[in-house]
N, C-alpha and C positions, 0 to 999 in steps of 0.2 A: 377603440377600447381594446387591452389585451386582451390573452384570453383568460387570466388570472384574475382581472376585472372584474371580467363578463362573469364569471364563475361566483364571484362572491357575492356581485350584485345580485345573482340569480337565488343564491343562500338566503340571502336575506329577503330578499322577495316573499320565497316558499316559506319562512318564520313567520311574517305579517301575516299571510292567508292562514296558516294553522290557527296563527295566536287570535282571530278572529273567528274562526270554526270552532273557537276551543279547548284543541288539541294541543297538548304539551310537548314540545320540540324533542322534551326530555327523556320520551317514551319513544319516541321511532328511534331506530337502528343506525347505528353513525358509518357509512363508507368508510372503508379503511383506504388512507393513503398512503401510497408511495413514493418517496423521493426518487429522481433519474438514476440520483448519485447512490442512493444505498440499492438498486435494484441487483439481484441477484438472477442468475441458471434459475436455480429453485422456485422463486420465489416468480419470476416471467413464466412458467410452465406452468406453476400455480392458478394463473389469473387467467391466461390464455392459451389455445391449442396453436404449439410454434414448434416446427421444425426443420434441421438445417438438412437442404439439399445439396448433394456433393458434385452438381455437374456444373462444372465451372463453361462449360460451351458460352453460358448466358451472359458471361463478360467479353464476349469476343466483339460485336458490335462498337462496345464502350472501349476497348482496348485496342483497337483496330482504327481509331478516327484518325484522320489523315489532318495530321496540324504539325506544319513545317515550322521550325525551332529557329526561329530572329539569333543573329549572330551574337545581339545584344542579352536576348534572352539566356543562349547557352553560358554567357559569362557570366552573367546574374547569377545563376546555378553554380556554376562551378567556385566562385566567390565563396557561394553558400556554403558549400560544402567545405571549402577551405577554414571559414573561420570557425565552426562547429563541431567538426568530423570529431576531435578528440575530447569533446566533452555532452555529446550530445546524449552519451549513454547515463554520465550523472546527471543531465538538467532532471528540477523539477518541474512541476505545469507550467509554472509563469514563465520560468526562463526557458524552457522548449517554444511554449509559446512566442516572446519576446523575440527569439534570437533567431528561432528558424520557421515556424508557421504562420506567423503575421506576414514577415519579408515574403514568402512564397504567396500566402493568398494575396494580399496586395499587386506584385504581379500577376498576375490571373487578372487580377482588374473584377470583380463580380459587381464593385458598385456603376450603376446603369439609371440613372435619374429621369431619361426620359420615360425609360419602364418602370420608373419608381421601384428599383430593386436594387439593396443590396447586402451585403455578410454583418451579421449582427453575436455580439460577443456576449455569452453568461445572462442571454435573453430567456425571460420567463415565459412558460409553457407548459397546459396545462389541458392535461383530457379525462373526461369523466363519464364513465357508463352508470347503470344499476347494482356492480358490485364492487369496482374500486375506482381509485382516482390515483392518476400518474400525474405529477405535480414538480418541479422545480425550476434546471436551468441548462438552457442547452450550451455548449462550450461554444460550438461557431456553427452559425445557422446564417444557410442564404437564404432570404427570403423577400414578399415585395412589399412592400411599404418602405417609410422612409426614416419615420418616426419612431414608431414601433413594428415591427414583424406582424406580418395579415397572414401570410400564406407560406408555410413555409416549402422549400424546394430540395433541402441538401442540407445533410449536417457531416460534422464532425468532431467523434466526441477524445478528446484524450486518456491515455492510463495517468493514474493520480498516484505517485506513489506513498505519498504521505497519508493516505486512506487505508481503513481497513479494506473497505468496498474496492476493491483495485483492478478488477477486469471491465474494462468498457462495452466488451461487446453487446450484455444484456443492459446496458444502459443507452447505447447506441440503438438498438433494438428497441425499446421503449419508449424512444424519440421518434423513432419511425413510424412505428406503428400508431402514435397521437398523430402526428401530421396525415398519414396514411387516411383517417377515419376524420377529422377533423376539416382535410380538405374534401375526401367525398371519392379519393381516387383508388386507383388497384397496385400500385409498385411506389417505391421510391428509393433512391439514392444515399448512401452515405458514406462513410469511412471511419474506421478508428486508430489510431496510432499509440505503438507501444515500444517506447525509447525512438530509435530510428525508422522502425518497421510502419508501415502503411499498409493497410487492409482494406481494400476498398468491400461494399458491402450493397447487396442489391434484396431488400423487403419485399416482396410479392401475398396481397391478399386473398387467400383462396374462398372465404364464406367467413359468416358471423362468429367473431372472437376467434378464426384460422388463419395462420401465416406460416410461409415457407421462408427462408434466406439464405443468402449464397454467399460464399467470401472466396476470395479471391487469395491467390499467394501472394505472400507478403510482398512488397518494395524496398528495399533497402536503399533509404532516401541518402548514406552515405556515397550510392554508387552512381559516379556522374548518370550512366546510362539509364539505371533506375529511377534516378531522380529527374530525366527527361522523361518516362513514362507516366509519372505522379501527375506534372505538369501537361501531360499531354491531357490523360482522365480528368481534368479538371476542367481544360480548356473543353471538352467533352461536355462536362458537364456544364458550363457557362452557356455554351451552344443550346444545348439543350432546354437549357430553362428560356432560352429568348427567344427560341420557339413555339413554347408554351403556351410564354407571357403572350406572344402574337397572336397561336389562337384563341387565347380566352377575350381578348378583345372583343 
């Protein structure tokens, strides 16, 4: 069951019990929800205590992984880069998506069937405490399941430019921090991209409704060398999640 599901099965649950107590649904207090995609600076400050720390040391780990570049691979890329380079600053979502971020994650390879894990596209996700609910759809999420996303690991959110809402970072942020609270852990992973640029993005939980996050300089995915690094943090992060997946075993 997603968790968009679980969430409404749970609504309707808490209706029956009231409506048998007596108690008019119509009289308690309604959460205010937020969409991923309209979330705001503002409006993430609002709900929760989150601020960005500037010491980028803490991508060195992730940036430093030792994954040697298949001959095959670097042509893949540089492909990439050729058939894109001159239009990538006009794509909108789908055709960014389409033409240069599918191709890339695909390489990467994240789907893993024995681990029952892999990247799930415009998948519904949803977290809910006692004063708001963070609700919609995540652009690209690795996660394990197969069918539907159980646990998520990694995301990726894109810039929309046909949106008012147009900075991803506090919507990137807001997908974090539901997976962050959702799975039960202290940090997680993500990235957002705007036009060519890649931001990788590291969430850290410091205490109840407290988060810190860290970003990283940009990538210029047009730049063969940059766009070996993208692919490297990724295979980073693939690593990563299948050792996870191992010890949760």
């Amino acid at each position: 069951m997603t968790n968009k599901e679980l969430l409404k099965k749970n609504e309707e649950l808490e209706k029956r019990i009231l409506a048998l107590e007596g108690i008019k649904t119509e009289t308690i207090p309604r959460i205010p929800t937020y969409s991923f995609s309209k979330i705001t600076d503002a409006i993430l400050k609002k709900l929760v205590n989150i601020e960005k720390n500037y010491d980028r040391a803490i991508f060195e780990d992730w940036f430093d992984f030792k994954y040697e570049l298949k001959q095959d691979e670097i042509k893949f890329l540089t492909k990439l880069i050729d058939r894109n380079e001159l239009l990538i600053s006009d794509y909108h979502e789908e055709d960014l998506k389409a033409n240069f971020i599918v191709p890339l994650i695909n390489k990467v390879d994240f789907l893993m069937m024995k681990a029952r894990i892999r990247n799930f596209y415009n998948e519904p996700l949803s977290y809910q405490t006692d004063k708001f609910i963070f609700n919609g759809r995540a652009d690209l999420m690795v996660s394990s399941g197969l069918q539907v996303a159980i646990k998520p690991y990694f995301f990726i959110q894109e810039f929309k430019k046909a949106e008012e809402f147009g900075n991803p970072r506090p919507q990137l942020l807001a997908e974090m921090i539901s997976a962050v609270e959702l799975n039960k852990i202290k940090s997680m992973r993500g990235a957002f991209i705007v036009g060519k640029d890649w931001n990788f993005v590291i969430l850290e939980k410091l205490g109840k409704d407290k988060y810190q996050y860290f970003i990283s300089k940009p990538f210029d995915s047009t730049d063969i060398e940059k766009l070996k690094g993208i692919y490297r943090n990724l295979q980073f992060v693939k690593d990563e999640i299948i050792q996870m997946a191992r010890q949760e075993k």
